[in-house]
ZAMARTOR-872891 format. One line per field, with one value per residue (C-alpha): residue number from 0; x, y, z. Coordinates in steps of 0.02 Angstrom, whole numbers. Layout:
resi	c(NUM  ...) .
x	c(X  ...) .
y	c(Y  ...) .
z	c(Z  ...) .
//
This chain:
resi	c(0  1  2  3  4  5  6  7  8  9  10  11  12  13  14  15  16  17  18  19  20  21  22  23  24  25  26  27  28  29  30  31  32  33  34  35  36  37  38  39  40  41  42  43  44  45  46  47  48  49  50  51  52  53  54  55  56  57  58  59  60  61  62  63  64  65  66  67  68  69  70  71  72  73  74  75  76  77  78  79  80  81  82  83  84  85  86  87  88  89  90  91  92  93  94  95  96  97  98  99  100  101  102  103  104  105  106  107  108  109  110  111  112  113  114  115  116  117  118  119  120  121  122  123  124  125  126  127  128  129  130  131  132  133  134  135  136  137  138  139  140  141  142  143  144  145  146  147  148  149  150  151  152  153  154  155  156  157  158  159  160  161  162  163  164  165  166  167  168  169  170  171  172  173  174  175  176  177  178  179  180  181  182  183  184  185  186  187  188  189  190  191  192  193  194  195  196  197  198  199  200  201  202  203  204  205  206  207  208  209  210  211  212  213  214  215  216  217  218  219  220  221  222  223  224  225  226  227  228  229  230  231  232  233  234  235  236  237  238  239  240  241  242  243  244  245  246  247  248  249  250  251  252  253  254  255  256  257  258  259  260  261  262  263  264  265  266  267  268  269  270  271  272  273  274  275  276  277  278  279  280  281  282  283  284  285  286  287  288  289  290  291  292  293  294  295  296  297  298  299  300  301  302  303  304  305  306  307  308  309  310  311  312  313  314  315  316  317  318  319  320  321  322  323  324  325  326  327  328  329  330  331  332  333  334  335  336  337  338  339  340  341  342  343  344  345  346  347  348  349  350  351  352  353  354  355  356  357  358  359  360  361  362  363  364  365  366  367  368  369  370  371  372  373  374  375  376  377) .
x	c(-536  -459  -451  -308  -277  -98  -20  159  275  447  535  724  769  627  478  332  221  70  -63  -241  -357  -568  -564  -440  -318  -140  -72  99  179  364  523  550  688  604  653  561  425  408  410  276  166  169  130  -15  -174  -195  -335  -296  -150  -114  32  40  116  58  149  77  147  294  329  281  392  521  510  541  712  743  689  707  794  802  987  935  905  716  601  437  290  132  -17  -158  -349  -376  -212  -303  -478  -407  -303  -447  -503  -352  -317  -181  -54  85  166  157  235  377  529  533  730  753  813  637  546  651  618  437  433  539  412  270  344  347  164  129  212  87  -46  -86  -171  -297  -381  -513  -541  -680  -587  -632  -466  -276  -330  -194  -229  -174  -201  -112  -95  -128  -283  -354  -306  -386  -561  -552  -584  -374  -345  -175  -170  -40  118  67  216  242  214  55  6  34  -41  -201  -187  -157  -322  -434  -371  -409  -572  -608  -577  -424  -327  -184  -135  44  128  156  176  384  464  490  593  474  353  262  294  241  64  45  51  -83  -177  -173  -192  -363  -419  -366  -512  -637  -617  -631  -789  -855  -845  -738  -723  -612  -552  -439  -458  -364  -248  -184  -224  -360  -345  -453  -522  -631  -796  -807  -853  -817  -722  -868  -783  -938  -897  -740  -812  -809  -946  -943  -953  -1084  -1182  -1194  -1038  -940  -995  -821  -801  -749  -595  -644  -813  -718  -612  -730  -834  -668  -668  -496  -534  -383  -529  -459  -396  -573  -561  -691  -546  -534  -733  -738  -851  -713  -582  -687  -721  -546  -363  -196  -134  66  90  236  252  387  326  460  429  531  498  520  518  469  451  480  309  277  137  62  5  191  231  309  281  451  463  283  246  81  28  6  -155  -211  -157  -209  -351  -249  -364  -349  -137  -87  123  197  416  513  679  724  872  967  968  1144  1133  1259  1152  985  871  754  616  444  298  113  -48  -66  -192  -197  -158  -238  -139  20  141  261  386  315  376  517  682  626  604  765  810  722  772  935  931  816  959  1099  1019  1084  967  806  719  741  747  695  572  529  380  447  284  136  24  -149  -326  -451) .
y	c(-183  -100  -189  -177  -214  -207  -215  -285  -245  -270  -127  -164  -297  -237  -242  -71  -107  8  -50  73  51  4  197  208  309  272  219  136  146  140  23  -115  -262  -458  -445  -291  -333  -473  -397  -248  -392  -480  -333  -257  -350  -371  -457  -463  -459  -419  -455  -420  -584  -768  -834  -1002  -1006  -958  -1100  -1228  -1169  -1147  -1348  -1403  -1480  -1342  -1181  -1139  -963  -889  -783  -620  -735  -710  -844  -886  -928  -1011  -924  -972  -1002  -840  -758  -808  -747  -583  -602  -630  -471  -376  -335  -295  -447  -460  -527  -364  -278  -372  -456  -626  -701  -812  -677  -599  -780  -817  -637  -672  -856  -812  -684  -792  -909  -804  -743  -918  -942  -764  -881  -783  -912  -918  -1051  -978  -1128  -1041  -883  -705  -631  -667  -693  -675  -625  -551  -389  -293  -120  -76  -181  -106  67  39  -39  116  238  260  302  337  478  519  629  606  632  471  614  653  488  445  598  534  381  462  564  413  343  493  485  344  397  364  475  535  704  764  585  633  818  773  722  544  405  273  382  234  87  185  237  48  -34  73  27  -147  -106  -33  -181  -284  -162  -202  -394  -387  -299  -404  -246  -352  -475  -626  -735  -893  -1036  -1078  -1210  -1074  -911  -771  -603  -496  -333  -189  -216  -125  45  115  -61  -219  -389  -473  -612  -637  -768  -651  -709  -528  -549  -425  -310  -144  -23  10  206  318  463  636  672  850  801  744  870  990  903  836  922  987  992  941  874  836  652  573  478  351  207  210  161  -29  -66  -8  -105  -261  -265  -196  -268  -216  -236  -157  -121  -71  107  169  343  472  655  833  916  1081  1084  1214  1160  975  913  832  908  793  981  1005  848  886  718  656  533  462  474  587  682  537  607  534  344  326  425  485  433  248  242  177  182  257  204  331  368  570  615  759  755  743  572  628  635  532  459  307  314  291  427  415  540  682  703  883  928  894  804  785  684  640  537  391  381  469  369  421  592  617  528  661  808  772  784  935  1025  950  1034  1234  1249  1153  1173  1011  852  708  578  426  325  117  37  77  9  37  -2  -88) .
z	c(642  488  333  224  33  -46  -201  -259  -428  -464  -441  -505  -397  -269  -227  -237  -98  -80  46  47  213  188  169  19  137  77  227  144  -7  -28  -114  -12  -5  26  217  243  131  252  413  333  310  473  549  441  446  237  181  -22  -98  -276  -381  -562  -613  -659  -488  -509  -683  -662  -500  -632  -750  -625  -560  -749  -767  -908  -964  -1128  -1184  -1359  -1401  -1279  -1108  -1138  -1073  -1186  -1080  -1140  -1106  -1004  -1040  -947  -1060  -1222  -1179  -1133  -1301  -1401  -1340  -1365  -1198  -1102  -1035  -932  -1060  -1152  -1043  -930  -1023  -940  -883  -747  -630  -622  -618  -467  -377  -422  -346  -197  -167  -172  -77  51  44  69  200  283  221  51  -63  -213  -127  24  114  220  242  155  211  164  -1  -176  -353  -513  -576  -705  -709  -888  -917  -762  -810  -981  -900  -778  -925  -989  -1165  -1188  -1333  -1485  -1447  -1241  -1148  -1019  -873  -926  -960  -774  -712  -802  -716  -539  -585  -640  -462  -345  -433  -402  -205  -181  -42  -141  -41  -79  -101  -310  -295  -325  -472  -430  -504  -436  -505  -619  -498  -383  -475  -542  -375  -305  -449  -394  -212  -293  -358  -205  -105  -255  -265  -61  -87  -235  -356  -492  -635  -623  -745  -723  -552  -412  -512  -640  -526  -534  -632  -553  -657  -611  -682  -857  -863  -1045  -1123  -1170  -1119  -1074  -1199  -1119  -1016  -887  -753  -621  -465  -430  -575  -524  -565  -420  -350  -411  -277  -332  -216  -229  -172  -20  11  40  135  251  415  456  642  815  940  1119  1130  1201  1366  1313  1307  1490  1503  1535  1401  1280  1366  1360  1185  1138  1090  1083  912  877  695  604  514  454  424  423  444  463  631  686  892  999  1176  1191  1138  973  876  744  625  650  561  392  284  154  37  -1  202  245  421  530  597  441  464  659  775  907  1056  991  1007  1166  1120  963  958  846  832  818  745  655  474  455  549  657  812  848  992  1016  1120  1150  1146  1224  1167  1276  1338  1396  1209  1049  921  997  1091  1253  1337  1400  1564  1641  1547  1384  1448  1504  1346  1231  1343  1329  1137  1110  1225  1135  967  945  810  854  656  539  648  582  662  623  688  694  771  842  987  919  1039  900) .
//
């Protein structure tokens, strides 16, 4: 089974949610409230879960009968053993960074509260998955090789950090080719989804304990903290992968949906597992059948050939619609087999269903659909 590795930031009253697979595909990223944060998570199978504040500091501080404010509303939090060896090294904080008020303690806290609840701890207790720490986007950035440089406009200071990332293998595609105004939230929370997938694999350093919380770093590269009491995981650098390395070597192939799932050995040592989606893409339909090359991704959404091998979906739900909302469709889709890389009905209700709306439709070009949840065979 997949592995997945997340990462969390305020995001003006919201959360940024990125999640990467054991590949480094992007397979969510997106503004989310707490509710569908939630739901996200139940569904995806996270192992490590990264949030780029002191939670556990922050709950303390919260359960004191009073918290002290100066004039602006501004909280003033003492710094942990982990803060102050990272201070004494000049390195990045969040504390640098994030103006604390009780508002964003209490978004942080109800947020980890939740996670909790998932089962998200800094404690293992015998268990290598569902596991929470700290990282902070800045200090990683600046261990990953990031010099910011005089007169650099902020664009091109996040564009260098998008580049250190897809060199470091990340799957990027066409989610940043768009102006965006979650353009930094957006780029910071992958960051941490990045460490999540190195402190899974052991690539990282880690300061702090399970009573105050652990900040997890990539293991230096170009910045010396090794008298940081830093004690590494593992020695060796992780391997960074040239994403145009990759690209060329990427086959851009449609193979026929393979048959192998109906073998009883497959079906043995196979489950059922539904997970949630929420990919949205432009369509342009021809003759009833959805094409997944015809699949146009929006927002930060990309071809969904990319998230899911076809000939492991059993189900997919979407919902097509018009893209003036005035006119849309639920239903449910299965592979074809008699096609590569596309769709149909289910059975013969959502059929009718779909029929009914592609002849409804003058001007087929520009629906929109939108995959809910998928039924995946793992």
């Amino acid at each position: 089974m997949a592995k997945y590795f997340s990462g969390i930031t305020l995001n003006r009253g919201k959360y940024t949610v990125s999640i990467l697979d054991d590949n480094l595909n992007i397979i969510f990223l997106d503004r989310l409230d707490l509710n569908n944060l939630v739901d996200l998570f139940k569904r995806k199978n996270v192992s490590v879960v990264s949030m780029d504040y002191p939670t556990l500091l922050y709950k303390k501080l919260l359960g004191q009968n009073e918290i002290l404010t100066n004039n602006e509303g501004l909280i003033s939090i003492n710094k942990r053993d982990a803060d102050n060896s990272l201070s004494a090294k000049n390195m990045f904080l969040y504390g640098d960074r994030f103006k604390v008020n009780k508002d964003t303690i209490n978004l942080v806290v109800n947020l980890s509260d939740h996670i909790d609840k998932l089962g998200f701890s800094y404690r293992r207790n015998g268990r290598f998955d569902k596991l929470l720490i700290e990282s902070y986007p800045e200090l990683c950035f600046s261990i990953l090789g990031y010099n910011k440089k005089a007169n650099t406009s902020e664009n091109d200071s996040l564009m260098k950090k998008l580049e250190l990332l897809t060199n470091r293998g990340i799957r990027v595609r066409d989610y940043f080719k768009k102006e965006q105004s979650n353009l930094e939230y957006n780029i910071n929370s992958l960051c941490q989804a990045y460490v999540s997938y190195l402190y899974f694999k052991g690539d990282t350093t880690s300061l702090g304990n399970i009573n105050e919380g652990i900040i997890a770093m990539p293991i230096p590269t170009r910045i010396p903290i090794k008298n940081a009491r830093i004690k590494p995981h593992m020695v060796k650098e992780p391997k960074a992968t040239n994403i145009k390395e990759w690209e060329s070597k990427k086959q851009l192939t449609e193979n026929k949906i393979s048959s192998d799932m109906d073998t009883p050995k497959f079906k043995n040592n196979s489950k059922t597992i539904s997970e949630y989606c929420g990919a949205q893409y432009l369509y342009t339909n021809v003759d009833g059948i959805i094409r997944t090359k015809d699949l146009r991704p929006i927002k930060t959404y990309r071809p969904f050939t990319e998230i899911y091998e076809l000939k492991r979906i059993k189900l997919a739900q979407v919902v097509v619609g018009t893209t003036d909302g005035s006119k849309r469709v639920k239903a449910k889709l299965i592979p074809c087999l008699d096609h590569s890389n596309s769709f149909k009905a289910a059975n013969a209700e959502d059929k009718q269903k779909l029929d009914k709306f592609w002849s409804n439709q003058e001007n087929k070009r520009g629906c929109l659909i939108k995959f809910n949840m998928v039924e995946v065979v793992k």
